[in-house]
C-alpha positions in Angstrom: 166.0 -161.2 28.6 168.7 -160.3 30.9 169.0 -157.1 28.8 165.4 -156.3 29.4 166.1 -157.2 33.2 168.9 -154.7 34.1 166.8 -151.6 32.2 164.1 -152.4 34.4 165.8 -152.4 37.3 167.9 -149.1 36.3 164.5 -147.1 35.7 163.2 -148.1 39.0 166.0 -147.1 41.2 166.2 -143.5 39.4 162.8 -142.9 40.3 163.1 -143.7 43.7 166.3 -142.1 44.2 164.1 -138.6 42.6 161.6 -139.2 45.2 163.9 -139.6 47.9 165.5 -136.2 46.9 162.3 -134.3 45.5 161.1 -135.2 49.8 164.4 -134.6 51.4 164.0 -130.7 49.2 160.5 -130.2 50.9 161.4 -130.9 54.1 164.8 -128.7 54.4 162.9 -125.7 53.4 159.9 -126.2 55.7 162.6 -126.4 58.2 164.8 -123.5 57.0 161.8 -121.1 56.4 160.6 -122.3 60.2 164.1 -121.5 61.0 164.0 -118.2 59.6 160.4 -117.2 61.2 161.7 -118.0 64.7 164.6 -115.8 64.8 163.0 -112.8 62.6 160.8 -112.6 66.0 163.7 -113.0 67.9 165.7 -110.2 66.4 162.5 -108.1 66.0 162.5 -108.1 70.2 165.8 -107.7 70.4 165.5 -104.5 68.4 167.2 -106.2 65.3 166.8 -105.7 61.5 166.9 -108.7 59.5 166.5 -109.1 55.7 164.3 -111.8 54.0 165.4 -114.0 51.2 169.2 -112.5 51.7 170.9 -114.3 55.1 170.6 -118.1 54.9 169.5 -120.1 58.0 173.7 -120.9 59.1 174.1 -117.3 58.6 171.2 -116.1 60.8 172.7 -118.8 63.6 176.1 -117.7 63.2 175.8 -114.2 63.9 173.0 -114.4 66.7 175.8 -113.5 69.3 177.3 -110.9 67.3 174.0 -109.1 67.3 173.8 -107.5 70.3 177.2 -105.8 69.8 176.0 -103.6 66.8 172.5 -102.6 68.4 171.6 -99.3 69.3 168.8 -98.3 72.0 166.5 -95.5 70.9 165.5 -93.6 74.2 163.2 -90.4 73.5 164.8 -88.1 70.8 168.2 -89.3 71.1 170.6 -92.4 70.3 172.4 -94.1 72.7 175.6 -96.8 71.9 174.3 -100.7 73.0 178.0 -100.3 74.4 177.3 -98.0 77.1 174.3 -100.2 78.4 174.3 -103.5 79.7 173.8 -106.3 77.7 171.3 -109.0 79.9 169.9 -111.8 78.1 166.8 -111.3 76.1 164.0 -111.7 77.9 160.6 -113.7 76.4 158.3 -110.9 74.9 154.1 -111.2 75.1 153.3 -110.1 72.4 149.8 -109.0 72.2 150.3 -106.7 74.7 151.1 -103.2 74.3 150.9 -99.7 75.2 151.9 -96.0 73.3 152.9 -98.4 70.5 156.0 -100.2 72.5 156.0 -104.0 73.8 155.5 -104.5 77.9 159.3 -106.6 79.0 158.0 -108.9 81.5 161.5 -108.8 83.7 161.9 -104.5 83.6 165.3 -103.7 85.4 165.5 -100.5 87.6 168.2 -99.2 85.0 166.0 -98.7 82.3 162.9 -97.2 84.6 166.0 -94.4 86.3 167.0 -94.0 82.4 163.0 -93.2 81.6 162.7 -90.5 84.9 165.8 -89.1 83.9 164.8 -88.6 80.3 161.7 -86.8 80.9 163.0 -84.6 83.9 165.3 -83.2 81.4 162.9 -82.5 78.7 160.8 -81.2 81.0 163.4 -78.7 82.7 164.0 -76.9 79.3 160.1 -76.7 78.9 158.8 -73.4 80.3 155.6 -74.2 82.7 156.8 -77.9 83.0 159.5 -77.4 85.5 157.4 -77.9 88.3 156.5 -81.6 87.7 157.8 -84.2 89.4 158.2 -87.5 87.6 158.9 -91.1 89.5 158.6 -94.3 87.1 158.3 -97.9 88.2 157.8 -101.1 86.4 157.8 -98.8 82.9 154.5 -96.4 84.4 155.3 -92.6 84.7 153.8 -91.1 87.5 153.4 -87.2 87.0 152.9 -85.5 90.0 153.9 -81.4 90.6 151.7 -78.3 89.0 151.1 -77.0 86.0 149.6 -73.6 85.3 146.8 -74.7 83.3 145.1 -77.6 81.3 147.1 -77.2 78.1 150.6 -77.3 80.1 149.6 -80.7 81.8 148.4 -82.6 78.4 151.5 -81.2 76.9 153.6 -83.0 79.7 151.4 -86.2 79.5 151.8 -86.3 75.7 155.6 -85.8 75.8 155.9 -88.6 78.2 154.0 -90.7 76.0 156.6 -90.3 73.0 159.1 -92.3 74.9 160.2 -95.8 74.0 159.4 -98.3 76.9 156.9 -96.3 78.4 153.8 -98.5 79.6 151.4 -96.2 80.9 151.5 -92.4 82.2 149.3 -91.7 85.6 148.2 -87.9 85.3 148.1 -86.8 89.3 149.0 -83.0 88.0 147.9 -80.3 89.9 146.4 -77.5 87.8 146.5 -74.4 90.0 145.2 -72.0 87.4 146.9 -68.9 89.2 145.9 -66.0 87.5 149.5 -64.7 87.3 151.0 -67.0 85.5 148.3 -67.7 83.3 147.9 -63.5 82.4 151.3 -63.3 82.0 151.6 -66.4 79.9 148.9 -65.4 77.7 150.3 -61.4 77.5 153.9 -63.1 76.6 151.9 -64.5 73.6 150.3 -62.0 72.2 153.0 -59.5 72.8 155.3 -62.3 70.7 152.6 -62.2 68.0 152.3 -58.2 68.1 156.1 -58.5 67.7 156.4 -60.4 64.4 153.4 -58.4 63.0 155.0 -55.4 63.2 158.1 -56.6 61.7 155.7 -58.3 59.2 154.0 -54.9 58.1 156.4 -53.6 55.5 155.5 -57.2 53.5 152.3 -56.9 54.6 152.0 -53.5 52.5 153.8 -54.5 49.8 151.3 -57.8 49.7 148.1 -55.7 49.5 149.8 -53.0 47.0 150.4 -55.6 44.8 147.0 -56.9 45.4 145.0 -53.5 44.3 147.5 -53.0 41.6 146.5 -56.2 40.2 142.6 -55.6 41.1 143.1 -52.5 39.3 144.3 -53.7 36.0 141.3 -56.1 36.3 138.3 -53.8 36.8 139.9 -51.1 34.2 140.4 -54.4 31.3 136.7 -55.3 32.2 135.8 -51.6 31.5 136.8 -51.5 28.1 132.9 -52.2 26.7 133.9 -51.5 23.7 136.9 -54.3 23.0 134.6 -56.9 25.0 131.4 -55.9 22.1 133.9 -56.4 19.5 134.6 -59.8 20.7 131.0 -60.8 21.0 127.9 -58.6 19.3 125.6 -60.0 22.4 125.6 -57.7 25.2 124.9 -60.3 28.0 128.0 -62.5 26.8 129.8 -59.4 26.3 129.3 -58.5 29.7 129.7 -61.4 31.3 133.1 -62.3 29.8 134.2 -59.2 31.2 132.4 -59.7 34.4 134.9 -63.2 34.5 137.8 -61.9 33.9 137.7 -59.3 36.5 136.8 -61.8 39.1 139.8 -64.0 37.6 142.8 -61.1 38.1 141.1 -60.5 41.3 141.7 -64.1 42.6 145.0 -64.0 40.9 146.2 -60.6 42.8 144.5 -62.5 45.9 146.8 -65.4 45.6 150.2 -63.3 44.7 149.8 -60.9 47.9 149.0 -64.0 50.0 152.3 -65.7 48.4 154.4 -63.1 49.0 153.6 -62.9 52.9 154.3 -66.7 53.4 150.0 -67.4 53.6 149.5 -69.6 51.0 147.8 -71.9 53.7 144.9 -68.9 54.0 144.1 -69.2 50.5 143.6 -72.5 50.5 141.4 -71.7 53.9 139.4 -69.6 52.1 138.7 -71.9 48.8 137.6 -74.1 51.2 135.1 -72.2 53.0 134.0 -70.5 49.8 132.7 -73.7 48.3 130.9 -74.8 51.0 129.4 -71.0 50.8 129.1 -71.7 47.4 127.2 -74.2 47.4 124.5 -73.5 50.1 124.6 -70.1 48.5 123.3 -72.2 45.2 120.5 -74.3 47.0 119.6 -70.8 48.4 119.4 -68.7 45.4 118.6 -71.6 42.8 116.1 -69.9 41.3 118.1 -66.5 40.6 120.6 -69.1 38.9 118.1 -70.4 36.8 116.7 -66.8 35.6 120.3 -65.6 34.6 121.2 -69.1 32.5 117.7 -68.3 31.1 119.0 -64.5 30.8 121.4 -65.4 28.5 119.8 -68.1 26.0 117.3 -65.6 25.6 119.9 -62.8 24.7 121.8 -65.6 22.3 118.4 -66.7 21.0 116.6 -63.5 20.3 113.1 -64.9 20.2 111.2 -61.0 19.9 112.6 -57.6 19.2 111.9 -54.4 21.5 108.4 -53.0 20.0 107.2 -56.6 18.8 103.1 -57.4 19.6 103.9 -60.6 21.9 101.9 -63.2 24.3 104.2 -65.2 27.3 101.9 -67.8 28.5 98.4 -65.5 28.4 100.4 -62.0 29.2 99.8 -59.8 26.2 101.7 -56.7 25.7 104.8 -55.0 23.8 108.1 -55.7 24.2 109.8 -52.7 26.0 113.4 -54.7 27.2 115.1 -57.8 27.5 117.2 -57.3 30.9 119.2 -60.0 32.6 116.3 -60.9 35.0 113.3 -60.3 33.6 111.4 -59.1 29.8 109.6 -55.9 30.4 106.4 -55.4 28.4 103.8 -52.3 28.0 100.6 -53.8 28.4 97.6 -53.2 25.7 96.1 -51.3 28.5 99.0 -49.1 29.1 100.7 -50.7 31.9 104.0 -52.3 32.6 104.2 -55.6 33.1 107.6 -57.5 34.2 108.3 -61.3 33.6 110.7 -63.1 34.9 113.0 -64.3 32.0 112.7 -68.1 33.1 109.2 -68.0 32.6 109.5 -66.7 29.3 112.8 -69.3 28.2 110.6 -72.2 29.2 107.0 -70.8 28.3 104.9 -70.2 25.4 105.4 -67.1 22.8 103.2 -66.1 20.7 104.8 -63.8 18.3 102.1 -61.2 16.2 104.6 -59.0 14.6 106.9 -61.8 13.1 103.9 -62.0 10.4 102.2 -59.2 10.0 99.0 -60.8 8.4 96.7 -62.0 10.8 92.9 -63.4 10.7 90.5 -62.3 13.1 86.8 -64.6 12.1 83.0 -64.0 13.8 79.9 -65.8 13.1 76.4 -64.6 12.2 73.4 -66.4 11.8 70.7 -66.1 9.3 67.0 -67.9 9.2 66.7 -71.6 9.0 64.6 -70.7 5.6 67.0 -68.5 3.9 69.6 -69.3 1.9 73.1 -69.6 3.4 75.1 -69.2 0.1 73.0 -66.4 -0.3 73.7 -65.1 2.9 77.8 -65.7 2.3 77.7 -63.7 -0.9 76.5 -60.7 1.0 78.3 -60.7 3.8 81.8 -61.4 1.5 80.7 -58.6 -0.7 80.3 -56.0 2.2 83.6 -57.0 3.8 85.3 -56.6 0.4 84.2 -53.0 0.5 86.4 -52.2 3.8 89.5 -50.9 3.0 91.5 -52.6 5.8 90.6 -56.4 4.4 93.7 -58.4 2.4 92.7 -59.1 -1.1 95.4 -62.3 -0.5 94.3 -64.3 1.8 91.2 -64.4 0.3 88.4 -63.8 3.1 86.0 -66.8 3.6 82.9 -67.6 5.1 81.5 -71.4 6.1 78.5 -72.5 7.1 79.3 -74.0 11.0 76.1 -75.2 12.4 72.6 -75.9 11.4 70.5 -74.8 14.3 66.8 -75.0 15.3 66.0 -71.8 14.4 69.1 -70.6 12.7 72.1 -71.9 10.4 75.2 -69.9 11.5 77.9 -68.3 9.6 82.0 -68.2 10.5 83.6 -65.4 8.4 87.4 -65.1 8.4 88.6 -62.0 7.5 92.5 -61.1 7.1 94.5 -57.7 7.7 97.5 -56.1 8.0 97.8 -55.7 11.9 101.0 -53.2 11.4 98.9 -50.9 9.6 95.4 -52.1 11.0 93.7 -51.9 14.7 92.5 -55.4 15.0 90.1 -55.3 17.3 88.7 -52.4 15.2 88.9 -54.4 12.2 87.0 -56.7 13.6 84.2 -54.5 15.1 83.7 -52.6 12.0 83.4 -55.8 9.3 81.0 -57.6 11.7 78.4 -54.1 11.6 79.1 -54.0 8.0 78.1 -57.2 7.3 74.8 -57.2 9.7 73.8 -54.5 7.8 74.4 -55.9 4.4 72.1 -59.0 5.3 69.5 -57.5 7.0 69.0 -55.1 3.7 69.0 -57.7 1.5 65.9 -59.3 3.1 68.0 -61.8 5.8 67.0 -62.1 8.8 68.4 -62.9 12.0 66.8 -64.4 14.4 67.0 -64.5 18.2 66.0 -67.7 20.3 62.4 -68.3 20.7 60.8 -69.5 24.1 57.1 -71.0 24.2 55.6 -70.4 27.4 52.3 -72.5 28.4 49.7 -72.0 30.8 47.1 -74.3 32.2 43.1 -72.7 31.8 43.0 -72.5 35.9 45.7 -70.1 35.6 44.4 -67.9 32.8 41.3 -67.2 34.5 43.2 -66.8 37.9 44.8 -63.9 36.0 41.7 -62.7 34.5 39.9 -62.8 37.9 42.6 -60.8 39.6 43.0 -58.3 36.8 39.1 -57.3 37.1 39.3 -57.0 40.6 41.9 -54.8 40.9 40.6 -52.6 38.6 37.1 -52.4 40.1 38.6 -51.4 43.3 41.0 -49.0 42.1 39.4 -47.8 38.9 42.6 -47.2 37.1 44.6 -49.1 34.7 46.7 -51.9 35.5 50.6 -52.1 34.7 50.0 -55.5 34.1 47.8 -56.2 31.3 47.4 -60.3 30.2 45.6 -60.9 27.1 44.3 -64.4 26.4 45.5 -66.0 23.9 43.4 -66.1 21.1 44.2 -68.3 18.4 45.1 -65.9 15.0 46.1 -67.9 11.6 49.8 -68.7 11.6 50.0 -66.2 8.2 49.1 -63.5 9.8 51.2 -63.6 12.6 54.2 -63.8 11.0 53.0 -60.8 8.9 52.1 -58.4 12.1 55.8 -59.5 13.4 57.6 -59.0 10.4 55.7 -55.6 9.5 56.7 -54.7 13.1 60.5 -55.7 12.9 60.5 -53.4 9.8 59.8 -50.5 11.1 62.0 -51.3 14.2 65.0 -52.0 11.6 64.3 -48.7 9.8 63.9 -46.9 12.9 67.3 -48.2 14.2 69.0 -47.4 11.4 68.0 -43.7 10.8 69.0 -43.1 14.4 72.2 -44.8 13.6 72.5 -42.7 10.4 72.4 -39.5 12.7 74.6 -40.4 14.9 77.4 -41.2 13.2 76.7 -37.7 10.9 77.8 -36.1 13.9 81.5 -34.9 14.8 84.5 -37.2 15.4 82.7 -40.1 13.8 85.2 -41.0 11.8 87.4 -41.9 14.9 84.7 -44.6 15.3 85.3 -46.0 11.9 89.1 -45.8 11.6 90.5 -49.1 12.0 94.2 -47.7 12.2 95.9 -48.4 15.2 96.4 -46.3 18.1 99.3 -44.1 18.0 98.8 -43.0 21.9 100.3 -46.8 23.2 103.0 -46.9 20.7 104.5 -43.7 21.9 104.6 -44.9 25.7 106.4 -47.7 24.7 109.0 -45.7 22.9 109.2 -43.5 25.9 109.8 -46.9 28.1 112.6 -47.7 25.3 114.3 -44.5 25.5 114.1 -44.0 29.1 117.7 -44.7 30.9 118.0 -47.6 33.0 120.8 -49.0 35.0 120.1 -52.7 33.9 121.8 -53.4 29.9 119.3 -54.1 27.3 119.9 -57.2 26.2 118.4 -56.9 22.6 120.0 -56.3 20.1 118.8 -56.1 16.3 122.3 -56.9 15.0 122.3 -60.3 17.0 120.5 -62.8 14.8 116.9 -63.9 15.9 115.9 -67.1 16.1 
């Protein structure tokens, strides 16, 4: 029990005695890093440098007197010893309050305000144009009083004053007299100065800009050599503008090696500068020329037509005369030249006729609601069939479209060989052909039929002004109105049938003459023109400063 007792009491009085010590730590190094806070701002006034976490707080204490003895005053440009000055007692700083980047001393001592003046009037005695002004200081403000010659020579004195240590303020009462002599003759001594060092810059200067053209030189000969830059690339376009690149890039590079040899390097980077920002409202300017020379050169890498392909861009049909690096040059079916720019064509629709040279052209013919339209098919198949021009494969074809009131219409679609074949001729000639193959097989075609009706008031109105005119006049009238007299349906049809016969047969023996006649064959030749084709090879073989950009050893796409 005892035992039990004196443990007890042992554990207890250890962990007391830890307390006490764990709260005697705390509180000796709140107080030593206090401590060490107070006199850091006490040796920061005093112009002292102290080192955290090295001195302890006895240390710091112990050498506070011998502080003073190793200072140095900074005064303008120049260090002074502590030694020489005297050594008062640190005055209380208000901190907060500051000017030019120094604290304001609220005890200043007439010492340090004759060291300031004298400071300054010696800087400004080996300054040319500054030996005029005066300078007083009191309480730490510089007064400047005296003349200058001009603006620049009094903000130079102010500025100077202001680079002093223990400086408060600086009171600008300069007098600028802006004599014309002095400020001649000061601008004349600098330009003379500067005509000086460029002439005894000039033999570097030459050397710079030899070097420069030599290097220029190498560059627009190496871009010259068409034939290495081909060989490289078989595109054109790339080709060119790989050597386009590299004659920019030894240009820049002789640029920067004149420029380095004459001590400019800071012009280069001037000129970068000012270049981009050019650059890039030259871009916002000229966006859309940007855009047409990317497209430029997909379509050279693409190849999407060859020079003499039968094309349509969006609608504009014609013959592919060039590929140039703004625009795709085409001979238009009527002869003319059209030019398009080459980012309308990258981003719109081409229609390609020569890639495949068979092509379907198709019509439509309608026969009589009571004839046959298989019937009719046969016929009108069987005539094509007979025209040379028409593909046995494809197969031409004829449907039936649409079933009409008076009529059940016909689609034939007919395919040729356009490289060797007008089509538009093609196409004239098969839809005569097969007219005339129906009609003399007994089908007819009608036209639209309009019934016109008339109320009995107005028939006799006619009647009655018909027989009056002609009693007055006694001659015939130009208008003549029969009434309508009923006639069996039969025999209408038979009159207007018998009639359309003879109208047929008539038409065709005058057609039958006509065509017996000289240079009717032109008419029925379905070859195409050789007239158009022969402007476009003079387009293609007529020299032009821009590059062709096709190329039919570049692959197409």
């Amino acid at each position: 029990m005892a035992t039990y007792i004196d443990r007890s009491i042992i554990r207890s009085s250890i962990k007391a005695w830890g307390q006490m010590l764990l709260l005697l730590s705390i509180l000796f190094s709140f107080s030593a890093h206090a401590a060490s806070e107070e006199i850091s701002g006490i040796a920061a006034a005093l112009g002292v440098e102290t080192t955290e976490g090295v001195e302890t707080t006895e240390e710091i204490v112990s050498n506070d007197n011998s502080a003073t003895s190793e200072n140095e005053t900074l005064t303008g440009d120049t260090t002074e010893p502590a030694s020489s000055l005297p050594t008062p007692a640190p005055p209380p700083v208000i901190s907060g309050e500051s000017t030019n980047n120094a604290q304001i001393e609220t005890t200043p001592t007439p010492q340090k305000d004759n060291d300031i003046r004298q400071r300054i009037s010696g800087i400004f005695s080996e300054i040319e144009g500054l030996q005029a002004v005066n300078v007083s200081v009191t309480q730490g403000v510089v007064t400047l009083t005296g003349e200058t010659a001009n603006e620049k020579k009094a903000q130079q004195a102010i500025n100077l004053t202001n680079r002093l240590t223990d400086v408060v303020t600086v009171e600008d009462r300069i007098n600028r007299t802006l004599d014309v002599q002095e400020n001649v003759s000061t601008v004349y001594q600098g330009l003379k100065a500067q005509v000086t060092n460029l002439v005894k810059a000039l033999p570097l200067l030459l050397v710079g800009i030899v070097i420069f053209a030599l290097v220029a030189w190498f560059g627009s000969w190496l871009s010259n050599r068409k034939k290495m830059w081909q060989r490289l690339t078989p595109n054109p376009f790339v080709a060119e503008l790989l050597s386009q690149t590299v004659k920019v890039i030894f240009i820049i590079f002789g640029l920067i090696l004149g420029l380095s040899l004459i001590g400019a390097e800071t012009i280069l980077g001037t000129l970068l500068g000012g270049a981009g920002v050019i650059g890039i409202a030259v871009g916002f300017a000229v966006k859309d020329t940007i855009e047409n020379y990317i497209a430029s050169l997909m379509l050279s890498i693409r190849q999407p037509f060859r020079a003499r392909d039968h094309i349509v861009i969006n609608g504009q049909e014609g013959i592919v005369v060039r590929l140039t690096s703004r625009a795709t040059i085409l001979m238009t079916l009527d002869g003319n030249q059209l030019r398009i720019p080459n980012a309308e064509v990258f981003k719109g629709t081409i229609l390609n006729y020569t890639k495949n040279p068979e092509r379907r052209f198709t019509f439509e013919l309608g026969v009589d609601a009571n004839d046959d339209p298989l019937a009719a098919i046969k016929v009108g198949l069987d005539a094509i069939h007979t025209l040379a021009f028409v593909l046995d494969e494809p197969k031409a074809i004829a449907v039936i479209t649409n079933v009409g009131d008076s009529n059940i219409v016909l689609e034939f679609q007919v395919w040729v060989d356009q490289s060797e074949t007008d089509f538009a001729k093609a196409r004239s000639i098969a839809i005569r052909e097969t007219k005339h193959a129906l009609e003399d097989k007994g089908f007819s075609l009608p036209e639209p039929i309009y019934r016109l009706r008339f109320n009995n008031k107005l028939e006799k109105a006619f009647e009655h002004m018909q027989s009056s005119v002609s009693n007055a006049n006694n001659i015939q009238s130009d208008m003549t109105i029969t009434p309508t007299i009923p006639k069996p349906a039969e025999t209408n049809q038979v009159n207007e049938s018998h009639i359309d016969d003879q109208d047929k047969k008539q038409a065709k023996a005058r057609a039958k003459t006509i065509l017996q006649g000289r240079s009717a064959n032109e008419v029925l030749d379905a070859r195409p023109d050789d007239k158009l084709m022969e402007k476009v090879e003079q387009e293609i073989a007529q020299s032009s400063d821009e590059t062709d950009l096709l190329n039919n050893n570049s692959p197409q796409e």
